[in-house]
Every structure is written in C-alpha cells, then in structure tokens.
C-alpha positions in Angstrom: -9.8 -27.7 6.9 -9.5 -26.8 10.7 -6.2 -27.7 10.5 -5.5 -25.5 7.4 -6.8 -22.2 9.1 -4.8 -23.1 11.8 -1.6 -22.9 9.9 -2.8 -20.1 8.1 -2.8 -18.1 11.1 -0.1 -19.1 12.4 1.7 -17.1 9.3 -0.8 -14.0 9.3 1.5 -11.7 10.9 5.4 -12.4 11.8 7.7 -9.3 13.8 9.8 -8.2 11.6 6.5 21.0 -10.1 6.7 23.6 -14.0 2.8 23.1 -14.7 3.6 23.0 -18.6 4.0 18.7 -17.7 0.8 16.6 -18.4 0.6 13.4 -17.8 -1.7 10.6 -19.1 -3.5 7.7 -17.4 -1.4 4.3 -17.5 -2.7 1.2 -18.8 -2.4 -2.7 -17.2 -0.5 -5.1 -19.5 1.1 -8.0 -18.9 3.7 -7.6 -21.5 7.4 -8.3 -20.8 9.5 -4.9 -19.7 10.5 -2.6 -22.7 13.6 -0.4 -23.0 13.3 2.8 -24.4 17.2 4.8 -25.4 16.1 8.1 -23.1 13.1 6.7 -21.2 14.5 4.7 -18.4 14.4 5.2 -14.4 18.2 4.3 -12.6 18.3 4.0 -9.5 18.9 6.1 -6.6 22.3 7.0 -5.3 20.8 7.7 -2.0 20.4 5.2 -0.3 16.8 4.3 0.9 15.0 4.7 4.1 12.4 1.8 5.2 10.3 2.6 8.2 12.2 0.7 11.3 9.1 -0.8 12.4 8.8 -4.8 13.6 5.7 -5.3 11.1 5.4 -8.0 8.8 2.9 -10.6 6.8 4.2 -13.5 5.7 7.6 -12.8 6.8 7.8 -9.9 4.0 8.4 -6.2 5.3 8.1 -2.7 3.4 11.4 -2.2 1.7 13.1 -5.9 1.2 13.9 -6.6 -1.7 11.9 -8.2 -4.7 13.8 -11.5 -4.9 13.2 -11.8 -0.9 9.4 -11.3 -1.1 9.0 -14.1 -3.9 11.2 -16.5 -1.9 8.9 -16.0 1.2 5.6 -16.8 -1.0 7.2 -19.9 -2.6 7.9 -20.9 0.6 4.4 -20.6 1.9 2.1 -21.1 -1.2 4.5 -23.7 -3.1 3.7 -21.1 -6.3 5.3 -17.7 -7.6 3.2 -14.7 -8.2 2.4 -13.0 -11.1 3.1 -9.9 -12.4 1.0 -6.7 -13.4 3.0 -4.5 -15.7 2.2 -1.0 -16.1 2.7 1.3 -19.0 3.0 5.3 -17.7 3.5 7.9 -20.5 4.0 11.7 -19.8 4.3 14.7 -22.5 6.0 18.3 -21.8 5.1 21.2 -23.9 8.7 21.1 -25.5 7.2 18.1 -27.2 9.7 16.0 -25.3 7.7 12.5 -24.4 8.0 9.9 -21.8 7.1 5.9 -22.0 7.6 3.7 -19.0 6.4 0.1 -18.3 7.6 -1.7 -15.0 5.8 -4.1 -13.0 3.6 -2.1 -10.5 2.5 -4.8 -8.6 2.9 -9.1 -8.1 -0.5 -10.7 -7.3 -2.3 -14.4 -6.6 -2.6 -15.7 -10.4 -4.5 -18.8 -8.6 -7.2 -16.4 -7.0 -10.1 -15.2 -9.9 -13.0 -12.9 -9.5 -15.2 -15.9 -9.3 -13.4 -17.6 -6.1 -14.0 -13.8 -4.6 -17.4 -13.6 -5.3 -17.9 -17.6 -3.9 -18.1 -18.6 -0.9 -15.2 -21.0 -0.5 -12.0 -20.8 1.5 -9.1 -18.9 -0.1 -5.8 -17.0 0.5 -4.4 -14.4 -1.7 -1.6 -11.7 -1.7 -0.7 -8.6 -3.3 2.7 -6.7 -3.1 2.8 -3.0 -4.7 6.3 -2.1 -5.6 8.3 0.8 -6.2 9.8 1.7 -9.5 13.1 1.4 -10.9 14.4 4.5 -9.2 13.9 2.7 -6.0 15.6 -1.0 -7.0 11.7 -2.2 -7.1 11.8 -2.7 -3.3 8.5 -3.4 -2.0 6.4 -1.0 -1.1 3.6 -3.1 1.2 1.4 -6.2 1.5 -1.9 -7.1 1.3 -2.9 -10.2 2.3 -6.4 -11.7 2.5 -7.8 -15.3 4.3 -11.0 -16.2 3.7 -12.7 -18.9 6.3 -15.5 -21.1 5.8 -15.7 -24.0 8.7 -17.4 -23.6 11.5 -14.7 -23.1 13.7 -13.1 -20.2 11.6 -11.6 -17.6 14.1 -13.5 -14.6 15.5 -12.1 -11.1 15.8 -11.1 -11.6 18.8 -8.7 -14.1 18.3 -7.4 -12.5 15.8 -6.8 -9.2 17.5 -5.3 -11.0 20.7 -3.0 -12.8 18.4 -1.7 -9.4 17.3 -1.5 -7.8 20.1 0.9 -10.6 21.1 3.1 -10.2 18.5 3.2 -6.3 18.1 2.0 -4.7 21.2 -1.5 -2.4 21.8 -2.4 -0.7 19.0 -3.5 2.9 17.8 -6.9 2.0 17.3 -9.0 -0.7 18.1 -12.8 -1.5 17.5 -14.8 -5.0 17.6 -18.1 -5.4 16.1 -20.5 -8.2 15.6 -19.8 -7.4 11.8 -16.9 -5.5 10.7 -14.4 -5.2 13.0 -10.9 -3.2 12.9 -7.3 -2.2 14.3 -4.9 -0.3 13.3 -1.4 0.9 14.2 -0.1 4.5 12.7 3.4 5.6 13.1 3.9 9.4 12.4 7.9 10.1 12.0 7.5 10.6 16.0 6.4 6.9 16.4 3.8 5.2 16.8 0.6 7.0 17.1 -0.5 5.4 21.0 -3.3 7.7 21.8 -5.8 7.6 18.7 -9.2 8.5 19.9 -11.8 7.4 18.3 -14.4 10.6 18.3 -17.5 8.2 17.1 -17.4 7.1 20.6 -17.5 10.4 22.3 -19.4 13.2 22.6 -18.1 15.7 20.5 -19.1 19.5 22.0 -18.9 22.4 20.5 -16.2 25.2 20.6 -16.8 29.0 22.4 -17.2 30.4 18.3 -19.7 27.1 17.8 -17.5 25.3 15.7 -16.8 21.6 15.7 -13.1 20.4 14.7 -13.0 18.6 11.3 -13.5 14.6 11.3 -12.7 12.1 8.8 -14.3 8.7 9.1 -11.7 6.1 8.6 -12.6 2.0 9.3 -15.3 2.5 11.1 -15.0 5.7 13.4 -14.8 9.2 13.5 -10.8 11.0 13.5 -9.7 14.4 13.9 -8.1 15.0 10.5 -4.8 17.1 11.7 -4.1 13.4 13.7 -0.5 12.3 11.0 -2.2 9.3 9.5 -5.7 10.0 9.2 -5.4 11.2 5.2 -2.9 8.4 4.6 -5.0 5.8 5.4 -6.0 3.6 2.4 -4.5 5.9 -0.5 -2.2 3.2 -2.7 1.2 2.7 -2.7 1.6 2.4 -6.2 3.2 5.1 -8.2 1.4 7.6 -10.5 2.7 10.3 -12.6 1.3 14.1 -11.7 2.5 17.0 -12.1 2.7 19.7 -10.5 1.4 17.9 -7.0 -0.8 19.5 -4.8 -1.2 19.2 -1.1 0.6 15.8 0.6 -2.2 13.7 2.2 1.2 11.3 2.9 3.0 14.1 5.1 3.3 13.1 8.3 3.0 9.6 7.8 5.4 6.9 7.7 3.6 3.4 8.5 0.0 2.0 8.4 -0.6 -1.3 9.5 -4.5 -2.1 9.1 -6.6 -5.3 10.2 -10.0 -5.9 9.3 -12.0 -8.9 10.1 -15.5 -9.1 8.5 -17.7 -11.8 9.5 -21.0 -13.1 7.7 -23.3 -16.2 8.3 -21.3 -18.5 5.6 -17.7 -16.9 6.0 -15.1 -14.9 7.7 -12.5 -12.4 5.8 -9.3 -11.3 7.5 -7.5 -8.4 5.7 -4.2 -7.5 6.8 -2.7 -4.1 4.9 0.6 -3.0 5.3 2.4 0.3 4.2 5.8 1.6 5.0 4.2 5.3 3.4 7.8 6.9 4.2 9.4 5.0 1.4 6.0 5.6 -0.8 7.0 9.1 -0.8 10.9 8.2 -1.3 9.7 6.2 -4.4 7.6 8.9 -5.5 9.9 12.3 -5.2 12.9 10.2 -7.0 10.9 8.8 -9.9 9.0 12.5 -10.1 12.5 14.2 -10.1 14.0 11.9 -12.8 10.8 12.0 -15.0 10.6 15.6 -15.3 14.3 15.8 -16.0 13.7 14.0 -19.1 10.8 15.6 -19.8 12.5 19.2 -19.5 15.5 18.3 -22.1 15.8 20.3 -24.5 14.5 18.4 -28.0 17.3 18.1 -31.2 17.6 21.4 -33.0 15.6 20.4 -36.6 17.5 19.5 -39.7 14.9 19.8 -42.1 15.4 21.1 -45.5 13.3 23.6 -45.8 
C-alpha cells in the first residue's frame, strides 16, 4: 500500500440580460445526448482563451480538450470515466422554449457513497466541462486521495512537494487538522501577497469602521482581493437570466489544496479552475440561448 501512495503522489500535481427570460432548474440523467431541430449550442467562432498558467492534476489542464483528459485517466486509472448528463430548459414570454442536455461533468463510476463514507483508501476524479458553445473543453479538475497506512503523507509533504513544482503560493496555512494553500491569479497574475487577516490584528478605521472580510479555507480575506468571491463557486454552467453582480470578475485561475487529517485517514483535495474560460463558456452559451429564446414564434395558421 506504501508503495501505492507513493505513486499516487507522484501524479498529484504535474506543471503544465431582457428580464422577460425564466429559466428552470436542470435535472441529472444519464441518458444519451438528444438533438432538438432549433435547440442546439455551435460552437464558438472565437477562438478560446485558457488561463496560461503551468497548473495541472494528472497531467490534465483547464481548457484541453475532452478526448485528451480521458486519455490521461486511462492512462493512470486503467478505466474511463463516466458521464453525468444534464437536461437545462429555459422559456421566454414569446412562448418560445429551450431544451438542452450535454454532459456537464465526467466522474469516478468506481468510487460510491459508501467507499466515501468508509474508511478505506481511494482515488477519485471529477472534470466539469463546458458546453457545446465551447467544444466541451474542460473547465477544471478535482481530484481526491484518500490515505489509510500509517505512513500516509502529512501536509507538509504535500505542500513542499508543491511548492517544488509550482513555486510559493498566494496563501498558505498548516494545521494539526485541516490544512490549506492556494494560488489565485487575477488577469494581473498571480496574486503573491494574499494576507491572511485571521492572523492579524485587524484595527479599526478614523470613522470606526472595519473593512469587509470573507472567510475562505480557513482564514479571514479582504473581499475587494480578485479571487476571494471566486473561490469555490462551480464551474459548471447554469442558465440565469438577467445575471446580477459577477462574483467571477476579476478572477481567472484558482488552484486549491486541502489536506485533512484524522486518527484513521488522510484526504488530499486538489481543485483546479481556469475561471477565465468559466466565464467564456458562460457569456457564449448565455448569448446563444437567449437568441433562440428571443425568435420570433410562427405566425398561427389556425382556422378560426
């Protein structure tokens, strides 16, 4: 088993809006793709802009390709993931509708609640994807490794073995329990000089106002810091119109570590999220969805 975390570490991280639209909550399937005569996403003719960062899991980087990502897990796990197919539908007040299914996401079919809830070794992988209008390039990975024996790594090792690979990070933090890093790029780079305000003493302004904090893995952020609202909001698409404020401004990459550690077993998480081309993905399919949805319908041909 030693052996086994071993190699499993050794692949953890490798460099490389009209308000008259409704829409309605989608539904997980895993029925084959459907095609519908005026309900179908093309894609772009602009050509797409993944985040130029040297972050990867599993050899798999924000905005390859789908075919690429499922080559690089049959190469590691010797099986093909599965995929979670969602159906999106959408209605204007012109009575014009709008039915979608794509595959949303591929995850670990080998991986079920119960081995979750156990306490036995596992490894399991997710990659969210974008929709047609963006090819179905993938949007991130999350990765999970879950040690048992006794000589399962500690956060330490872990950290140092990313900080090899990728540099210092934004934010670091070790406990005895739950321990994290991060690294944040903003579209001015990465974001070196993240201060965690938990570990500070935070005074007061002249008017006796204190600046506004988010807690985000463990401490304490100024929220106008590009990233902070970013942090842990999916990749995934979803239909809404109009869109409010962008808690994704500002934000192009998130690359999060956690390493939790209990008496029988330690958890190392590893989420990664090129958010730039999340909000590519998301303007295009937007833009062509409510261009269907604001045709005009057929005039009627009813014999009255």
């Amino acid at each position: 088993m030693a052996a086994r975390i071993q190699n499993a570490l050794s692949w953890l991280i490798q460099k490389r809006e009209s308000s008259h639209i409704a829409a309605m909550g989608g539904l997980l399937a895993v029925t084959p793709m459907l095609a519908f005569a005026d309900n179908t996403l093309v894609p772009s003719t602009s050509e797409f802009m993944a985040t130029n960062t040297p972050y990867a899991v599993l050899d798999i980087s924000p905005g390859v390709s789908l075919v690429s990502a499922q080559e690089s897990i049959e190469g590691y796990f010797d099986q093909s993931l599965a995929a979670e197919t969602v159906t999106m539908n959408a209605r204007s007040a012109n009575g014009r509708e709008f039915q979608y299914e794509y595959v949303q996401r591929l995850v670990s079919p080998w991986v079920t609640p119960t081995m979750r809830m156990g306490n036995a070794p596992y490894e399991e992988i997710v990659l969210p994807l974008a929709t047609d209008a963006l090819d179905r390039r993938v949007l991130g990975v999350h990765r999970t490794v879950v040690a048992t024996e006794n000589d399962r790594p500690s956060a330490e090792a872990v950290f140092e073995q990313v900080k090899e690979a990728f540099g210092p990070p934004s934010y670091e933090r070790l406990d005895a329990y739950e321990s994290h890093m991060l690294y944040l790029h903003s579209s001015d780079g990465l974001i070196s000089d993240l201060v965690d305000l938990d570990r500070q003493t935070v005074a007061a302004s002249g008017e006796g106002n204190l600046r506004s904090l988010i807690g985000v893995s463990g401490g304490q952020f100024d929220v106008e810091t590009p990233c902070i609202t970013a942090i842990g909001r999916p990749a995934a698409y979803q239909f809404k119109y109009p869109r409010s404020e962008d808690p994704l401004a500002g934000c192009d990459f998130v690359f999060q570590i956690e390493v939790q550690s209990t008496g029988q077993k330690t958890t190392i998480r590893f989420e990664l999220i090129d958010y730039a081309l999340v909000r590519q993905n998301r303007d295009e399919t937007d833009r062509q969805i409510i261009e269907i949805l604001e045709q005009p319908q057929s005039e009627s041909e009813i014999k009255l």
